[in-house]
C-alpha positions in Angstrom: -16.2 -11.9 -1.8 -18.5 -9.3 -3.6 -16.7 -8.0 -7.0 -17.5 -4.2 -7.9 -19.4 -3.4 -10.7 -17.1 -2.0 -13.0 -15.2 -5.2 -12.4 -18.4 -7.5 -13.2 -18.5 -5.4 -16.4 -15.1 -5.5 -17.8 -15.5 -9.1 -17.6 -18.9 -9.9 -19.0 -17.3 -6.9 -21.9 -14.6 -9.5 -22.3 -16.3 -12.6 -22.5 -18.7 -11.5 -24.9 -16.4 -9.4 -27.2 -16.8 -9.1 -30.5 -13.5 -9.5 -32.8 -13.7 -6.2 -33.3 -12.2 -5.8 -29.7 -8.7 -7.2 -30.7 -8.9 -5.9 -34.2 -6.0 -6.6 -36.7 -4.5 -2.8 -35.4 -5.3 -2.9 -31.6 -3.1 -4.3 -29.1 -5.5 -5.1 -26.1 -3.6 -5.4 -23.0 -5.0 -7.2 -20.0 -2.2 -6.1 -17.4 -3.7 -4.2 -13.9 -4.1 -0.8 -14.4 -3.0 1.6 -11.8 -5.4 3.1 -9.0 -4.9 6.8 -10.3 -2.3 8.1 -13.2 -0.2 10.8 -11.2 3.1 9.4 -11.5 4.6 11.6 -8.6 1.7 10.3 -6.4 1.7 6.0 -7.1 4.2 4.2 -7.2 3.7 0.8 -7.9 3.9 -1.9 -10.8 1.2 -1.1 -12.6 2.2 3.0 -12.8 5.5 2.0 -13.8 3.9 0.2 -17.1 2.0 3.3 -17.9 5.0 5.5 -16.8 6.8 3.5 -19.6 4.3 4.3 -22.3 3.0 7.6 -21.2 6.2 9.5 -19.9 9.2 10.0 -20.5 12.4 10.3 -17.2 15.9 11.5 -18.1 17.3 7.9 -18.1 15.5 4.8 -18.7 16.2 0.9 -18.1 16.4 -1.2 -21.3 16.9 -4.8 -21.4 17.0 -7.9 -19.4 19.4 -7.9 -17.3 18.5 -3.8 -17.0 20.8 -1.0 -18.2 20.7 2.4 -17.7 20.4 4.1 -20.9 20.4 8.2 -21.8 16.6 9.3 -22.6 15.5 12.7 -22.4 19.2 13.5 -21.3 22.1 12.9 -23.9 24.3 12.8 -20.7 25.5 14.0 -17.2 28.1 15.6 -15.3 28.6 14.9 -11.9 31.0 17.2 -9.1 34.1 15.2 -7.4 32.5 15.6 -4.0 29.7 13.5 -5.5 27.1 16.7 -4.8 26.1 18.5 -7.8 24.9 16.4 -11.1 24.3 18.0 -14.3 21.9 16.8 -17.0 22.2 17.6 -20.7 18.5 17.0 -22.3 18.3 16.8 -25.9 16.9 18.8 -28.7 13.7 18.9 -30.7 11.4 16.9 -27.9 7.8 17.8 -27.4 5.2 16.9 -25.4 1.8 15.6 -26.2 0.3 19.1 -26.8 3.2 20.0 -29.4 4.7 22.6 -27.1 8.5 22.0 -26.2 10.0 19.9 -23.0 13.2 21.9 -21.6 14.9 22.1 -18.2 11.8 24.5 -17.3 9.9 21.1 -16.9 12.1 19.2 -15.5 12.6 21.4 -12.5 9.2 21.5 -12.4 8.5 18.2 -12.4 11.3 17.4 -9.1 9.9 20.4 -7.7 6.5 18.9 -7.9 7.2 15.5 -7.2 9.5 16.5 -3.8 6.7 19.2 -2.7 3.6 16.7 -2.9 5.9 13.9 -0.8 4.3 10.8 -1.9 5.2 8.1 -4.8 8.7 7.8 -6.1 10.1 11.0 -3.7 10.9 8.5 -1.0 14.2 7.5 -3.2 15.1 11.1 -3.2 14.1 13.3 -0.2 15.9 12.3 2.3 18.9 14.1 -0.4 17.5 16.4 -2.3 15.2 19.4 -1.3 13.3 21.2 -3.9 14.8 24.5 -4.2 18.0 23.2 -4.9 16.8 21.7 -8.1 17.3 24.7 -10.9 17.8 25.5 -14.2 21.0 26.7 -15.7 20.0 26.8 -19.4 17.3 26.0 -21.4 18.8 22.5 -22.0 20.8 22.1 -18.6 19.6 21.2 -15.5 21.3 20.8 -12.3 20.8 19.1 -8.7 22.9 20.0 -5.8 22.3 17.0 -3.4 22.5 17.7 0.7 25.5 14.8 0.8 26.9 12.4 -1.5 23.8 10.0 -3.1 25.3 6.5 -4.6 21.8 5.0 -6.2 21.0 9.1 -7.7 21.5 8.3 -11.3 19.8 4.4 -10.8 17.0 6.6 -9.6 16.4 8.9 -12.3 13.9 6.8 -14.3 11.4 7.3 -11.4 10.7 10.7 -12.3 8.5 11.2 -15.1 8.9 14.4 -16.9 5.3 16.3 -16.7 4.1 19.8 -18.7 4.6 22.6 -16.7 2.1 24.7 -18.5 -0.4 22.0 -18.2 -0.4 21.3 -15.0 -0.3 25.2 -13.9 -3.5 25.5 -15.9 -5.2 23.1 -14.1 -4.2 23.7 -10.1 -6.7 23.9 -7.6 -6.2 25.3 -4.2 -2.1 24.6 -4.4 -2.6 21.0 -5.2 -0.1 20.8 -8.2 -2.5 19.5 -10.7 -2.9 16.6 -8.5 -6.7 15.5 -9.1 -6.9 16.7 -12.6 -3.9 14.5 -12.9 -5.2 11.4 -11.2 -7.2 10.6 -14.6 -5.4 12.8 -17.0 -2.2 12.7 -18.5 0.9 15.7 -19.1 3.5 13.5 -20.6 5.8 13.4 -24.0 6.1 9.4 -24.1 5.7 7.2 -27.2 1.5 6.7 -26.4 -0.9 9.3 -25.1 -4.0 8.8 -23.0 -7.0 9.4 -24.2 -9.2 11.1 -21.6 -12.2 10.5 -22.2 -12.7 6.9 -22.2 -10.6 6.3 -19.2 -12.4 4.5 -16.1 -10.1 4.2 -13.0 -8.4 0.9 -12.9 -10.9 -0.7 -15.7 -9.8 1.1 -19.3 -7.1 2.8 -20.6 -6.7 3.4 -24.2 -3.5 4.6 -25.5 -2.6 6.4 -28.8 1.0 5.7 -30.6 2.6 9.5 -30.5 3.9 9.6 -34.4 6.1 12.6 -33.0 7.9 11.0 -30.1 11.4 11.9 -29.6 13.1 8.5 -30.2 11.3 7.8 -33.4 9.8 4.8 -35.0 12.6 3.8 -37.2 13.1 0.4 -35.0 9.5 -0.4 -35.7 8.5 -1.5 -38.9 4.8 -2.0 -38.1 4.3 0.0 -34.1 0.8 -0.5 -32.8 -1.4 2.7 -32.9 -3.9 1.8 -30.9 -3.2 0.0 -27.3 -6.6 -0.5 -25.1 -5.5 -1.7 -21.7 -8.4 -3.4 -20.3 -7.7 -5.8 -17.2 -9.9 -8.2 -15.4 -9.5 -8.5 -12.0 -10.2 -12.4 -11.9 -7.4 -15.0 -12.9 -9.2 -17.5 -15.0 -11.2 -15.0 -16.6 -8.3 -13.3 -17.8 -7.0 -16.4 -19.5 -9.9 -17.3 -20.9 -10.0 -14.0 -22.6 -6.4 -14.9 -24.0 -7.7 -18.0 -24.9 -10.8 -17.0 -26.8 -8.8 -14.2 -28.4 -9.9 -11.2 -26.8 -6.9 -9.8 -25.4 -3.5 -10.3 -26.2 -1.7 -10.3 -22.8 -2.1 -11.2 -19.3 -0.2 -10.0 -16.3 2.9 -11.5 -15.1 1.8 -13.3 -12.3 0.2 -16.5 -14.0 0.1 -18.9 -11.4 1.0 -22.5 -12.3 -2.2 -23.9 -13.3 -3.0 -21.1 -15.9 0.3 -21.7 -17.1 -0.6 -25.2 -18.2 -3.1 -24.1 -19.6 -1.4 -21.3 -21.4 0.5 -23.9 -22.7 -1.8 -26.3 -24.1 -3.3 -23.9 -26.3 -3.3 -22.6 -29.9 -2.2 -19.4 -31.0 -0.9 -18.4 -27.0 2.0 -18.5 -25.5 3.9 -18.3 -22.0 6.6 -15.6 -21.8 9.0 -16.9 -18.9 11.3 -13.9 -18.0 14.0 -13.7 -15.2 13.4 -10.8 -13.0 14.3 -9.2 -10.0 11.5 -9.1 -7.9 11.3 -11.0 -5.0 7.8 -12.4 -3.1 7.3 -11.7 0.7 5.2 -12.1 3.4 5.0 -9.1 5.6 4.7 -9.4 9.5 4.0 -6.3 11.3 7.0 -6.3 13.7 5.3 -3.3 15.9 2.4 -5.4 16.6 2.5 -8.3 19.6 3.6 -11.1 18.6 5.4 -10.3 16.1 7.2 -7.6 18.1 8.6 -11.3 19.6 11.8 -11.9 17.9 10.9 -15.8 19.0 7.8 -15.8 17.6 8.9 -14.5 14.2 11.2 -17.4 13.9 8.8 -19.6 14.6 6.8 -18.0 11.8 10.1 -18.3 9.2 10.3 -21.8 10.3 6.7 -22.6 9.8 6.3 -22.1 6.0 7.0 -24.9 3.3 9.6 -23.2 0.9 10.7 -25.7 -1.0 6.7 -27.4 -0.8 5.7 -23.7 -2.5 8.2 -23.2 -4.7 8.4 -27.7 -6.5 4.9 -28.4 -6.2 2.8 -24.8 -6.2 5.0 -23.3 -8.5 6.7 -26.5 -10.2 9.8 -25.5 -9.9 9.6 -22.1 -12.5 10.8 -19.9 -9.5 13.9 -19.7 -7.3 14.4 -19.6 -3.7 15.7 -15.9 -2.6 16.2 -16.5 1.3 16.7 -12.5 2.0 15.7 -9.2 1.3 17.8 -8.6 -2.2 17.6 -10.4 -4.8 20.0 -13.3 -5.4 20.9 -12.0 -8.9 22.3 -8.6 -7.5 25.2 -7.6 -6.1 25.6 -6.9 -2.5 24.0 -10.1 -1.4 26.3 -11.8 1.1 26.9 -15.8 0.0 26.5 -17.0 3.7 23.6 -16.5 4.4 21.4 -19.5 3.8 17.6 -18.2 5.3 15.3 -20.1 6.7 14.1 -23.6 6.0 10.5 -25.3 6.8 11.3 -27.6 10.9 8.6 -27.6 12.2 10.5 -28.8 15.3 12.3 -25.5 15.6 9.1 -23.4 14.8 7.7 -25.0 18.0 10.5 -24.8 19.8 10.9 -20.9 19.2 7.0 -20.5 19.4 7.2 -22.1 23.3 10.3 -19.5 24.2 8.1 -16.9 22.7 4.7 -18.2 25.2 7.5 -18.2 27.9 8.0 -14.3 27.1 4.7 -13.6 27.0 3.8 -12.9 23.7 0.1 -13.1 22.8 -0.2 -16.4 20.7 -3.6 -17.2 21.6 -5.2 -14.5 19.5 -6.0 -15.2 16.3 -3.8 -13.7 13.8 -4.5 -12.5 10.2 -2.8 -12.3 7.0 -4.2 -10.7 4.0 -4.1 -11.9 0.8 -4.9 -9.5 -3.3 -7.5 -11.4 -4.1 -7.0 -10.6 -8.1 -3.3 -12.5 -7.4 -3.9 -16.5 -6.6 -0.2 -16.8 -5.2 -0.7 -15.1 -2.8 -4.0 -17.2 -1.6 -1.8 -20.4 -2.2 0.9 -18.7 -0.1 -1.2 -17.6 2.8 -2.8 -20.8 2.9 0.5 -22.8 3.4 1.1 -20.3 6.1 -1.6 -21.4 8.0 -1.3 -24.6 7.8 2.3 -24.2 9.2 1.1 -22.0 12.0 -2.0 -24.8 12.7 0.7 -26.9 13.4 2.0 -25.4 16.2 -1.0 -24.5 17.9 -1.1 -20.5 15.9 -4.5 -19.7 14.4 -4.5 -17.2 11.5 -7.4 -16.1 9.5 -7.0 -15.6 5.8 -8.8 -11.9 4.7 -9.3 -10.8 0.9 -8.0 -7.7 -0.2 -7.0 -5.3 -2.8 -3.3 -4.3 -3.4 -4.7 -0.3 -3.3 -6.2 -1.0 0.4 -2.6 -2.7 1.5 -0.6 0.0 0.7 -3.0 2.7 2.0 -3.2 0.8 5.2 0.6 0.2 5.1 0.6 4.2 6.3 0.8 3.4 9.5 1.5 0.2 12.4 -1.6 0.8 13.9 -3.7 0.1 10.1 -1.0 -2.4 8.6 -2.0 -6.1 8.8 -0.4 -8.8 11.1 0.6 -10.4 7.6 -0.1 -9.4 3.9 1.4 -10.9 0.8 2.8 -9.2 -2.0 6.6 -8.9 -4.7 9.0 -6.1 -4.2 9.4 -5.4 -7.7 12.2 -3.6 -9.5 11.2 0.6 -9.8 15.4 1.0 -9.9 18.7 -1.5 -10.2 20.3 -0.5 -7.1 20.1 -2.6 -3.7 18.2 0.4 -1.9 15.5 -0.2 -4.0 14.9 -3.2 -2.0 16.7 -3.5 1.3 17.6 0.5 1.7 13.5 1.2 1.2 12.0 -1.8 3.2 14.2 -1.8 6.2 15.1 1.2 7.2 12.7 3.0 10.0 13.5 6.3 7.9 10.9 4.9 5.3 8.0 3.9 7.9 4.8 4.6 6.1 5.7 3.8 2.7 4.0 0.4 1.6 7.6 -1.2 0.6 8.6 -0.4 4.4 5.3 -1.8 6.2 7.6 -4.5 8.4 7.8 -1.8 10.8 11.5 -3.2 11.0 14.0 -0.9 13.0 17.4 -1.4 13.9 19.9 1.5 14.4 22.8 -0.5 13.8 20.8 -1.5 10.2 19.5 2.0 9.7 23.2 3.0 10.2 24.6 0.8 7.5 21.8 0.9 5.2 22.4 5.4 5.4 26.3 4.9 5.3 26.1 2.5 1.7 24.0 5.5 0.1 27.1 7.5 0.4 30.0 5.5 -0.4 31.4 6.2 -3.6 32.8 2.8 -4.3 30.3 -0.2 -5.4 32.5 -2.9 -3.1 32.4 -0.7 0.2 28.4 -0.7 -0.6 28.3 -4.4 -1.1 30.2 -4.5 2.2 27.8 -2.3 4.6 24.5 -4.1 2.7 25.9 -7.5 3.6 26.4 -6.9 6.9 22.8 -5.4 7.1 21.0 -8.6 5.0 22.6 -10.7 7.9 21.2 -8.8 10.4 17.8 -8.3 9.0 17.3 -11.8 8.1 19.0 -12.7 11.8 16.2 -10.5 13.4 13.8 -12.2 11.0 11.8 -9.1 9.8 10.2 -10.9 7.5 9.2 -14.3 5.6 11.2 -14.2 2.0 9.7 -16.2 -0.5 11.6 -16.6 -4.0 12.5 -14.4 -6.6 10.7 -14.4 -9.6 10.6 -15.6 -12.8 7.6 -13.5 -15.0 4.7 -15.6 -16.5 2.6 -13.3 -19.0 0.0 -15.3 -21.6 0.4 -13.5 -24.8 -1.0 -13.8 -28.1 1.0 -15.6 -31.0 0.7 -12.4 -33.1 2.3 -10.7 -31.0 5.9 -9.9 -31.8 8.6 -7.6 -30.3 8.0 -8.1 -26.9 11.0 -7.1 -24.6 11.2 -8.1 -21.0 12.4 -5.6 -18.7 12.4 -6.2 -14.9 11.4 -2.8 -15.1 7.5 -2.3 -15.3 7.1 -5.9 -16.2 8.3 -5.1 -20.0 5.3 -4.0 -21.0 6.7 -1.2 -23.2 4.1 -1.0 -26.2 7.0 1.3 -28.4 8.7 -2.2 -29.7 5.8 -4.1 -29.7 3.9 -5.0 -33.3 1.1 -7.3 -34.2 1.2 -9.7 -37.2 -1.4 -9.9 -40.1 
């Protein structure tokens, strides 16, 4: 597979660095960058790490396991019919430019991120409609919700508070600020961008924001400078942690690099318990996986246990459903699917019987910057081999998925990737993957639909009590991994190569951890 340019570059850049590159006061930061930098427009792991540096939402997650914390909000009010919330923002906080953040901006910011319809604004549009987001004082803001909305508050860290003025100055043709945002940056968080030596998806250098609202009395020694740089290719990304030239990797270091992580001086392997889970998509709109037959066969087909003790060595755990097993609502009878090959032949003849299409070759794509999810697909089709199913592995880009996710016709067969925690609240996984409301979205692309699930899944948004939503997204895990909608992997356990001078990293399942505010750097 043909690499771009740029990506050719940033790695001949890295492996030729002088030491100059991770200087004494420079964190470089070899995470993926984001496609674009609209935060109402992607939504994916890597926005949420430069959401986390960048922005600021009115709540935030802190810690491992997550809690919801105050941030630009001091508190909230909330109505005894559960419809109208109230946020309180704080005093004193400015954005980048120095000019003041008040409820102006946060009405703007819903306003813009439920008008453009894209990103985050899945969590809140079926709930909320844009005009009924207003101000009531300078410091007040308040949201008067269509019907009662459980997860609101656990969503409230998606929204990244953006500069009105800012972005009105730079509209074109009613577009919100949208391309001048794409590689720009309106935010008040505790690093700004710096424009103009950012390339898409290749370099991002951040500047520490002395002024930020929380202050830097936690911090003895914050980084100033952060210069997030990523390589796309595994092993050249640990060789740069090796040699020196950046301090972090991303999160997904498969087991190999780990070793080798491990072996070396001056590095070391970060292993964090998180919440996201890995999945293989099937396409359930497109024959044969339209065949309820045929996707068991494919559930029964892959080696879990082969994966997770010999690929992985054991540093992951099995999660057999769509939630993951360390959050509540998961239903303790449910046991998955397990690799029998004599029952993935035995559904695969009842779904021949049916008619469905089996002697087509299938394919299932694979990120080609992410090795797991090679290793993955390749055990796939050696289980599929085995009972007489040919699939063809394809390279990719996690950018090309999820555009393609957009719609059955475009979305793979199969693709690979981690639903990865955005907010602690079970519809951040099962609510936004399985129900047919969310078709179109990348975290939905199963093309799953059941109404009795859709039903259950609509009903736990509104209950008011956490047990009666444990209850209704029980009864819908069963029936989901009953109907086998998908192929559900593990849940994770984050691998990140950092540098030994590195101190004050916190792991948060939230955007990987990767908040640069605690972070320092020794002598």
């Amino acid at each position: 597979m043909k690499k771009s340019l740029g990506t050719l570059c940033a790695a001949a850049f890295l492996l030729t660095a002088t030491p100059s590159l991770a200087a004494k006061d420079e964190l470089v930061w070899g995470d993926t960058l984001p496609k674009a930098l609209d935060p109402h427009v992607v939504y994916d792991v890597p926005m949420q790490m430069f959401m986390l540096n960048v922005y600021d939402g009115l709540y935030r997650y802190l810690g491992n396991p997550p809690e919801l914390t105050p941030w630009l909000a001091e508190s909230h009010t909330l109505s005894d019919d559960g419809l109208t919330w109230r946020f309180k923002l704080r005093e004193g906080i400015t954005f980048h430019d120095g000019s003041a953040l008040n409820a102006d901006d946060v009405v703007y910011s819903f306003q813009r991120l439920l008008s453009l319809g894209k990103g985050p604004s899945g969590a809140l549009r079926p709930v909320l409609k844009a005009e009924n987001v207003t101000k009531v004082d300078d410091l007040t803001v308040q949201f008067v919700l269509d019907r009662a909305y459980a997860p609101f508050l656990a969503t409230m860290p998606l929204v990244s508070i953006v500069n009105e003025d800012i972005l009105k100055a730079n509209e074109k043709d009613g577009d919100w600020g949208s391309a001048w945002l794409a590689s720009n940056a309106a935010g008040s968080g505790a690093y700004k961008l710096d424009p103009a030596t950012y390339n898409p998806q290749e370099i991002a250098d951040l500047l520490r924001n002395e002024d930020h609202f929380y202050g830097w009395d936690d911090n003895a020694n914050p980084i100033d400078i952060v210069r997030a740089h990523p390589v796309q290719e595994t092993s050249t990304r640990v060789l740069a942690l090796l040699r020196g030239d950046t301090d972090g990797t991303d999160g997904y270091l498969p087991t190999d690099q780990v070793e080798r992580v491990q072996k070396a001086d001056g590095v070391r392997v970060s292993k964090d318990e998180s919440m996201r889970i890995m999945i293989i998509r099937m396409n359930n709109k497109r024959p044969p996986f339209d065949n309820l037959n045929f996707r068991k066969c494919v559930s029964h087909a892959f080696q879990y246990q082969g994966f997770i003790d010999i690929v992985l060595k054991g540093l992951v755990e099995r999660n057999p459903g769509p939630l993951p097993q360390n959050l509540w609502g998961v239903p303790e009878d449910v046991a998955g699917y397990s690799y029998d090959l004599d029952k993935a032949k035995e559904y695969c003849d009842a779904a021949r019987a049916e008619g469905a299409p089996l002697d087509r070759e299938l394919e299932i794509h694979i990120q080609s910057a992410l090795d797991q999810t090679t290793q993955s697909a390749q055990l796939m089709q050696q289980g599929l081999a085995e009972v007489g199913v040919t699939l063809k592995l394809v390279a990719s880009t996690w950018a090309n998925l999820t555009s393609q996710a957009a719609s059955a016709e475009t979305t793979p067969d199969m693709w690979v990737h981690w639903v990865s925690t955005y907010f602690v609240d079970p519809e951040n996984w099962i609510g936004q993957m399985y129900d047919s409301d969310y078709h179109g979205t990348w975290k939905a692309s199963a093309w799953y639909q059941n109404d009795e699930v859709d039903r259950l899944l609509r009903e736990a948004r509104t209950e008011t009590t956490q047990d009666a939503r444990a209850e209704r997204y029980a009864a819908a895990y069963r029936q989901i991994v009953a109907d086998a909608a998908d192929i559900w992997i593990y849940n994770t356990v984050t691998l990140r190569g950092l540098n030994e001078r590195v101190e004050g990293y916190k792991f948060s399942p939230v955007g990987s951890g990767a908040e640069f505010r605690w972070m320092s750097l020794k002598n």
